[in-house]
C-alpha positions as CSV (number, residue, x, y, z in Angstrom):
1,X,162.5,101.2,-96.7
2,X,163.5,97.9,-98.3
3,X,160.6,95.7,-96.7
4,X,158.8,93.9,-99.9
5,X,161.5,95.2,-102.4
6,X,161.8,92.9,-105.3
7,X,159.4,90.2,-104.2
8,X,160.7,88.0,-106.8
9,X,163.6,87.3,-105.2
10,X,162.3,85.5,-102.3
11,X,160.9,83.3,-104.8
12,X,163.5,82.7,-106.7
13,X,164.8,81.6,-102.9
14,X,167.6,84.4,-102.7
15,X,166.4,85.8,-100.0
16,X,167.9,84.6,-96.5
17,X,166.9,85.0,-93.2
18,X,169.3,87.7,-92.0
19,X,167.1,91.1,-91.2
20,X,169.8,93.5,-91.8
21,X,168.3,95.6,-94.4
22,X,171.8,96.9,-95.9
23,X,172.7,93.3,-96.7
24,X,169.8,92.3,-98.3
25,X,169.7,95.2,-100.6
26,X,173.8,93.5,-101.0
27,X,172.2,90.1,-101.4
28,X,169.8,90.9,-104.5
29,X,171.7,93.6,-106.2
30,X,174.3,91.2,-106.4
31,X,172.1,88.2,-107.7
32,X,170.6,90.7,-110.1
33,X,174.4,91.5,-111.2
34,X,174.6,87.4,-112.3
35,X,171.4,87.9,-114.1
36,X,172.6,91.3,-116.1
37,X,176.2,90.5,-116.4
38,X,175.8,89.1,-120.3
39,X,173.1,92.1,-121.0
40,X,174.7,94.8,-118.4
41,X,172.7,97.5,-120.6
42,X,169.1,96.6,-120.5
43,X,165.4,97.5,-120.2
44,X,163.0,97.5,-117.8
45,X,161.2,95.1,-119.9
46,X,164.0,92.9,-120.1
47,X,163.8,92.3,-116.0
48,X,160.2,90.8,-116.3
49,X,161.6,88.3,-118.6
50,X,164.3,87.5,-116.4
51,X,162.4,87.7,-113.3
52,X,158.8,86.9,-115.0
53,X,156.7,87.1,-111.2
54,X,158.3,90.4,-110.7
55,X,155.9,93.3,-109.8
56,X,155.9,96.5,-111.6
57,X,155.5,99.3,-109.3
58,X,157.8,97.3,-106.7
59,X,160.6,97.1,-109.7
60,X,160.7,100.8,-110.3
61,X,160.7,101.1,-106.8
62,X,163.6,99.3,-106.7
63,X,165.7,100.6,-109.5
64,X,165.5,104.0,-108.2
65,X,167.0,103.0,-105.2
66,X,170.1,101.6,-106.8
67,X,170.5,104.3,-109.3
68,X,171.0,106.8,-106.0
69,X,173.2,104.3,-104.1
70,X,175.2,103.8,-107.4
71,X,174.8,100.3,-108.8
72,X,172.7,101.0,-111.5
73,X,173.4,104.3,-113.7
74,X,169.8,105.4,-115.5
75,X,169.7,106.8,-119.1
76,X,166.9,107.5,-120.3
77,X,163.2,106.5,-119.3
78,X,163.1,102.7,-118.9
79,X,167.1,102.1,-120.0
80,X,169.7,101.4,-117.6
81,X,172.9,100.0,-117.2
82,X,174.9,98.5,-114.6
83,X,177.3,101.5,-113.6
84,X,180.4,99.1,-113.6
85,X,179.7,98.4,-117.1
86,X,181.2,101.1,-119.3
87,X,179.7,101.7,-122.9
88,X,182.6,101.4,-125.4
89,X,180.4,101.7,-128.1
90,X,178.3,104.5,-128.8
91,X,176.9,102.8,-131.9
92,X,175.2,100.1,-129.5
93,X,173.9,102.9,-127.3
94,X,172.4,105.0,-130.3
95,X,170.3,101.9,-131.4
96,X,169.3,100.8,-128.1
97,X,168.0,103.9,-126.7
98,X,165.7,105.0,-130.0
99,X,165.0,102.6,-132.2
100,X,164.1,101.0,-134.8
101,X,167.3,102.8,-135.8
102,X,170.3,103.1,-137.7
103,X,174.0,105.5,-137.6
104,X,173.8,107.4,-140.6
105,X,174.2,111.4,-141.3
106,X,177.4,112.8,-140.6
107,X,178.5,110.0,-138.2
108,X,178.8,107.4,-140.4
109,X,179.8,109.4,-143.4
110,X,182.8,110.8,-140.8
111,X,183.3,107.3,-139.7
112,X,183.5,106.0,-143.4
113,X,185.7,108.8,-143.9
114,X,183.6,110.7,-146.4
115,X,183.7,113.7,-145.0
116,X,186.7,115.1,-142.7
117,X,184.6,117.0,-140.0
118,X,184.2,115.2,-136.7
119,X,180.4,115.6,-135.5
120,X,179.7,116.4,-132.3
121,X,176.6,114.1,-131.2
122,X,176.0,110.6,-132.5
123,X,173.4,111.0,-135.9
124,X,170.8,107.9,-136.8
125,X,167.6,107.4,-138.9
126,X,164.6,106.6,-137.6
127,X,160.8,106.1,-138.3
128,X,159.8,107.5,-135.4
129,X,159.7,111.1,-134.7
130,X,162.7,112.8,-134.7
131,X,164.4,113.4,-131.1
132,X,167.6,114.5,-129.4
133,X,168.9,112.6,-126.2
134,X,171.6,114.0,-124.2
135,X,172.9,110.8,-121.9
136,X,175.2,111.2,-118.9
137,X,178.7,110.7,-119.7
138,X,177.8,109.4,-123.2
139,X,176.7,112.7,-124.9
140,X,174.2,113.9,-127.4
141,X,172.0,111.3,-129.5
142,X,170.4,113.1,-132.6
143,X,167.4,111.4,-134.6
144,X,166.1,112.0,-137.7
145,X,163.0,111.1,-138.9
146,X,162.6,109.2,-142.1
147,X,159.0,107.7,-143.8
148,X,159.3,104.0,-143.6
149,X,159.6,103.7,-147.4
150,X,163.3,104.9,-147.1
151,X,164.2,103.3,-144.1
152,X,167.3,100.5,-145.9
153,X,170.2,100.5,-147.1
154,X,172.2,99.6,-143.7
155,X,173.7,96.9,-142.0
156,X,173.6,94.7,-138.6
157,X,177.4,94.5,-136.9
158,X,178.1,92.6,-134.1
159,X,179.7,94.8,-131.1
160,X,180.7,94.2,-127.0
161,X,179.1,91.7,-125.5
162,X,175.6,90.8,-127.1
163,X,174.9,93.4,-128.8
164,X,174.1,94.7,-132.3
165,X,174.1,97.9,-134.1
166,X,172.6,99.0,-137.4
167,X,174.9,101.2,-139.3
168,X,174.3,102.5,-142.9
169,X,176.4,101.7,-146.1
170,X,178.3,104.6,-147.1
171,X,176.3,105.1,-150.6
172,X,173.1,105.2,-147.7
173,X,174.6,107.7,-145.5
174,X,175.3,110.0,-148.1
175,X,171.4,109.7,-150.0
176,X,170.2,110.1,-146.2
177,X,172.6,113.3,-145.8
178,X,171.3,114.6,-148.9
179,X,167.5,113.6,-149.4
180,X,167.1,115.4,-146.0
181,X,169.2,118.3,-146.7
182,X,167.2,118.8,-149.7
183,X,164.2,119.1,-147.4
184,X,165.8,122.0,-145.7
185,X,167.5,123.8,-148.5
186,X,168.8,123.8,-152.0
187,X,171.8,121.3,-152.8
188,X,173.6,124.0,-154.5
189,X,177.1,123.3,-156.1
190,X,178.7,125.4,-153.6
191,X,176.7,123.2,-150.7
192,X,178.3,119.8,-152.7
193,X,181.6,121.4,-152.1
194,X,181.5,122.4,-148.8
195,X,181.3,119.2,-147.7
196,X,184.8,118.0,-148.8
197,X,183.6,114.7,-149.9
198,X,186.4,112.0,-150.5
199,X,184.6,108.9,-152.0
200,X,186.4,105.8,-152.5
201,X,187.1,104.3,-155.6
202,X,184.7,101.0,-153.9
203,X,181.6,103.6,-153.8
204,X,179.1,102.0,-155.8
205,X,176.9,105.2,-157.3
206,X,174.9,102.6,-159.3
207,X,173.6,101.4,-155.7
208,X,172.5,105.6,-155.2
209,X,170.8,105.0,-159.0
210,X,168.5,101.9,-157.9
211,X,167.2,103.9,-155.3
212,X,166.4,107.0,-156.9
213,X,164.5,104.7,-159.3
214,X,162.4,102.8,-156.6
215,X,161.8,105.9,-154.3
216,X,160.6,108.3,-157.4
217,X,162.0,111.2,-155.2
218,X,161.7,114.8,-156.6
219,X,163.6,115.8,-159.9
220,X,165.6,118.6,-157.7
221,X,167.2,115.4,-155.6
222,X,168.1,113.6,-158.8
223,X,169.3,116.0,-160.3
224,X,172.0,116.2,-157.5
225,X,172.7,112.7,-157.3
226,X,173.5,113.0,-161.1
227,X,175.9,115.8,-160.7
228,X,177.6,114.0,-158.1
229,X,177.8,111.3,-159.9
230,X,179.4,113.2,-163.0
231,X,181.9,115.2,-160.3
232,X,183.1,111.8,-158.4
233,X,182.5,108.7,-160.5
């Protein structure tokens, strides 16, 4: 089964002579374990850069073999992870599975305390099309799709390991909650309320004013920045 898995290997000179087929599958998991263990979440693209004369067909091959014995945990089409390797981050996860990305929505309004309610899948802005991924053990990923023109307003953090997320400023998350909203339905008062905004005395609203100027969104949407504006500033 394992004959010619992972050719690369064996000219990378990890392979020994030793025919039992058990311990060679051992032998280059575990040298592929040295490779991944500063990037332990990863795409397949990532493996031809580490292992550049690796074979295509031969690699997929051979990562469905160690996602059914265990050593490698898929999560979506062409991203894996080692399964020793647990995510603490789900902000890392939600900009590496879709991107370009960045949190925004609810989650980051919840997690600059904004708003009170707790949401139950990870929200994020994207240019591509919008898309929900539900990942093992991780949960539900929701996208939202943005034109490219409104695609700012966040920042890069450093997180585990090496990697980064995008997340939005607070005055982003909240135009991105509402400019979309107001796609959907009218931003009535009573719609304003419901959310049970708490805005810090830090929010800068003249930020949310530059980019109502720039964006020349419709009338109806400035209108309910201003009267947000008048309620909270």
């Amino acid at each position: 089964m394992f004959e010619g898995v992972f050719t690369f290997f064996a000219k990378n000179g990890i392979i020994s002579n030793n025919h039992n087929k058990l311990l060679f599958l051992e032998m280059t998991i575990n040298e592929f374990r040295k490779k991944a263990k500063n990037y332990p979440l990863f795409q397949l693209e990532d493996i031809f850069k580490w292992f550049p004369q690796a074979k295509r067909n031969t690699t997929l091959n051979q990562l469905k073999d160690w996602s059914k014995l265990g050593y490698l945990q898929r999560l979506k089409r062409g991203i894996y992870k080692l399964s020793d390797f647990e995510i603490e981050e789900l902000f890392i996860l939600a900009n590496f599975i879709y991107s370009p990305s960045y949190i925004s929505l609810e989650t980051a309004l919840n997690y600059y305390s904004l708003i009170p309610d707790i949401p139950f899948q990870v929200t994020s802005i994207t240019t591509l099309k919008t898309n929900d991924f539900d990942i093992e053990n991780y949960g539900t990923f929701s996208y939202s799709h943005i034109q490219p023109d409104l695609f700012f307003g966040y920042e890069t953090v450093k997180g585990e390991k090496q990697y980064v997320y995008n997340i939005a400023l607070p005055e982003k998350a909240l135009f991105d909650y509402l400019y979309l909203s107001s796609k959907k339905m009218k931003l009535s008062e009573s719609f304003i309320d419901e959310l049970r905004l708490s805005i810090p005395k830090n929010f800068d609203w003249k930020k949310m004013r530059r980019w109502l100027k720039f964006t020349r969104l419709s009338e109806k949407f400035n209108s309910t920045i201003e009267r947000l504006i008048q309620k909270y500033a």
